[in-house]
N, C-alpha and C positions, 0 to 999 in steps of 0.2 A: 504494500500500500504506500502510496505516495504520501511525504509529509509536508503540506502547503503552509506557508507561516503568513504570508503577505502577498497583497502583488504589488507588483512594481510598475513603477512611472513608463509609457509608451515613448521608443525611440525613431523609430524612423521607417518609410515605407521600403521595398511592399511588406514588411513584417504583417499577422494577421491576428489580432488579437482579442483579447474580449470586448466589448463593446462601451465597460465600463471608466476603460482607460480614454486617454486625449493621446492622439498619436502628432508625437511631432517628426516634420519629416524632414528631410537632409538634403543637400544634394550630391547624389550617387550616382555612377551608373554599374556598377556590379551588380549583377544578378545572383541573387539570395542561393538558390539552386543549383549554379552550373556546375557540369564535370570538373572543368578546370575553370578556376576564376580570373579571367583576364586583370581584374586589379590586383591579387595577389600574388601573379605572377610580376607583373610590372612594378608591383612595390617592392621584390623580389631582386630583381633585375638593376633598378634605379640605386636600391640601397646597396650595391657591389660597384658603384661608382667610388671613384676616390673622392673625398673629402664632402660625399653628401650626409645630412644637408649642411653642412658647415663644416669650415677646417678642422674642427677637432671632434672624438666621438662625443657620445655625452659619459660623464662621469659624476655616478654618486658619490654623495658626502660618506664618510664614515662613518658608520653604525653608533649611534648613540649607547650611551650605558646608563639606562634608564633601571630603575628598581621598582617594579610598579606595587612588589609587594609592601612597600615602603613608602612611598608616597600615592595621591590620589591621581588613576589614570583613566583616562578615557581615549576609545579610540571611533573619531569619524571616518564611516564609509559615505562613498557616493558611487551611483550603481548608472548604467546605463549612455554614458557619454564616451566619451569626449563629445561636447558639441560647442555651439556659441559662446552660451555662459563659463566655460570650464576656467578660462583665463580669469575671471573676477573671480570666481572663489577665489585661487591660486595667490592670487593679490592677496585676500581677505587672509588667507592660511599664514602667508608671506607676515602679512601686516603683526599678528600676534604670534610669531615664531610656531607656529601648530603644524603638527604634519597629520597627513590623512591615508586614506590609502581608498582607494580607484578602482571599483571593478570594471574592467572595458568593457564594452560589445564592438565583438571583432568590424563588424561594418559601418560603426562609428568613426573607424580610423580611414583617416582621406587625407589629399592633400593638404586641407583647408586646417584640420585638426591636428593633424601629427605633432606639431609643435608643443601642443600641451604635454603631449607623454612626455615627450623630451625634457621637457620641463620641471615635468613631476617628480623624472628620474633627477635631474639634476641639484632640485630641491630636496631630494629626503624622503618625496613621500613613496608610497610602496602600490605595486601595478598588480591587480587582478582578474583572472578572467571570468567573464560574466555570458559569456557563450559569443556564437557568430553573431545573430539575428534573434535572441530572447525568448526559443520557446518553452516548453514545459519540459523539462528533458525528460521526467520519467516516460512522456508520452514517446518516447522516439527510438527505436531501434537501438542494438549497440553500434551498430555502425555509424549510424547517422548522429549519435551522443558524440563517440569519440570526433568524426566530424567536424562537430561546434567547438569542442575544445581545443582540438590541433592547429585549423585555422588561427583561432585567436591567439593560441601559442604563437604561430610563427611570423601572421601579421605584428602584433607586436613586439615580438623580437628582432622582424626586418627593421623597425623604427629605430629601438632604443638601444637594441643589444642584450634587453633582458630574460632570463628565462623568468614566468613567473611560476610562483610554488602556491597559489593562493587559487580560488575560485568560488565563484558563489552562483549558487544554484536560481534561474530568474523564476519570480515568484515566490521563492525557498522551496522549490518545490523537487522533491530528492529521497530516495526509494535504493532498494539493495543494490538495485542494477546502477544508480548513477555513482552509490560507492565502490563496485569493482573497479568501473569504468575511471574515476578519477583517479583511485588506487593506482590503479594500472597506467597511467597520465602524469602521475608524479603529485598532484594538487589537491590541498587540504581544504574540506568545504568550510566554507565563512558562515554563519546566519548570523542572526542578531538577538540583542534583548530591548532594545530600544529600540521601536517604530515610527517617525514622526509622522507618517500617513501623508508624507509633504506630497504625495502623487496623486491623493484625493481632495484633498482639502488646499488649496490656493490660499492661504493665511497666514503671513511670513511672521507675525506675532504668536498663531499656533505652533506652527513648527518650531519653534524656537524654545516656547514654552515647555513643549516635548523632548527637546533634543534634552532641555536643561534640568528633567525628572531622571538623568544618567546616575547610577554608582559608580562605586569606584570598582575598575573594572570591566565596564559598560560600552560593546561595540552597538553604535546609533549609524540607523539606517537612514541614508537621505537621496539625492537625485540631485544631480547636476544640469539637467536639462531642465528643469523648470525654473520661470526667473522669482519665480515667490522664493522658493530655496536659497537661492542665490544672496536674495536682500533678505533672508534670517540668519543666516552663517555669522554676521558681524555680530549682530544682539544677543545672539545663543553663546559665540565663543566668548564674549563680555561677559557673560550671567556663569559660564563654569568657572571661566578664570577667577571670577570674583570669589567664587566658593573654594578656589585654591587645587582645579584641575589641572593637570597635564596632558597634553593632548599627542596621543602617540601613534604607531600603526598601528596593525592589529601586530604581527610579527616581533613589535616593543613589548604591545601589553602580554603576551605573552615568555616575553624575556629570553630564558635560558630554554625552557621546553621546547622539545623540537615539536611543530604544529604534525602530526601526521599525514601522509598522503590519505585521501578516504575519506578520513574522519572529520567527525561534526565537530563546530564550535560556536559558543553561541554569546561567547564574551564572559570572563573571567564569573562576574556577578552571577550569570544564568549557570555556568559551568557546577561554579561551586555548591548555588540551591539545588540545581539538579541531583548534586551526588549527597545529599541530605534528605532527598524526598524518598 
């Protein structure tokens, strides 16, 4: 049985989704479906040029030595982009020293966008895979699961150079076969304990108010594609800071442990009531 936690903010066409979401669309011309994907061969191709997209690769900072069992940590996700907005968060992150961490949708990555991952990487924060194109994985074959994963693996490794060790299942929705299948991928599923519902609700004063019900401990789920999000990030990251958060990856707040390929996590706060219930 499939285990559904949320759904998540609509990214971009032809994706085909529930009717509940707002689909925002992009501009692409990859086809969702094809045998071989002409842009991921040509992001392929472009990226074995010398010195693209700039004279040097990108290079992250040094790994922090954060104690999160020691001080009070949180860590923001944002699901579903790179898009428009990505670059103002990034500011916003920038502005109060906070790092986050990024689940991509492989089809999110385009000319127009790439610059954020690089960016992301180069700031600190830490990159996630969030599928090709967003669907339910338990619904989808093993072949066509590993599919979504791999793409995005290597799309955004042609950008930034990185391999990612992270993924989060869209929707949360995630069943034995999406944990072989990840197992088997190398990537440890993310969920959340904090929901800001910022995908349904357009209330950049609710979102924020939500983000800022975090423990310590607390991976808070948000959406980089909506611009209500975008103008809560500044009022939420004020309102932890002020309670004396640190704002980490998820890969921080978990420290020393190694996150498992597979396996569920649902932020230090949920992790721990979990194994108490």
């Amino acid at each position: 049985m499939a285990l559904v936690l949320s759904g998540c903010g609509e990214v971009s066409a032809p994706i085909r989704r529930s009717q509940r979401h707002e689909v925002v669309r992009v501009r692409t011309s990859a086809p969702v479906r094809a045998a071989v994907d002409p842009a991921l061969v040509a992001l392929r191709v472009i990226a074995q040029q010398p010195g693209w997209p700039g004279a040097r690769p990108v290079v992250a900072p040094h790994r922090r030595s954060i104690r999160c069992e020691r001080v009070k940590c949180v860590a923001l996700t944002f699901d579903d982009g790179p898009f428009d907005y990505t670059g103002k968060v990034l500011d916003t992150l920038a502005e109060y020293h906070a790092k986050a961490t990024f689940f991509v949708v492989g089809q999110m990555v385009t000319p127009v966008t790439r610059s954020y991952l690089r960016r992301m990487v180069s700031e600190g924060h830490e990159l996630g895979n969030h599928s090709w194109d967003h669907p339910s994985l338990p619904s989808l074959s093993r072949e066509a699961l590993s599919g979504q994963l791999e793409r995005t693996q290597e799309s955004v490794k042609a950008v930034t150079g990185v391999t990612m060790r992270l993924m989060r299942p869209p929707y949360g929705a995630t069943d034995g076969k999406v944990e072989d299948v990840t197992r088997s991928t190398g990537l440890a599923q993310i969920l959340w304990d904090v929901d800001t519902l910022d995908w349904r609700d357009k209330d950049s004063a609710l979102i924020a108010r939500r983000a800022s019900e975090a423990k310590p401990g607390s991976i808070v789920l948000m959406h980089d594609i909506h611009r209500t999000t975008v103008e809560a990030v500044p009022r939420l990251l004020r309102e932890l800071s002020d309670k004396g958060y640190t704002f980490v990856t998820v890969s921080e707040l978990y420290g020393d442990r190694e996150l498992a390929a597979g396996k569920r996590y649902a932020g230090e706060a949920a992790d721990q009531e979990h194994k108490r219930s």
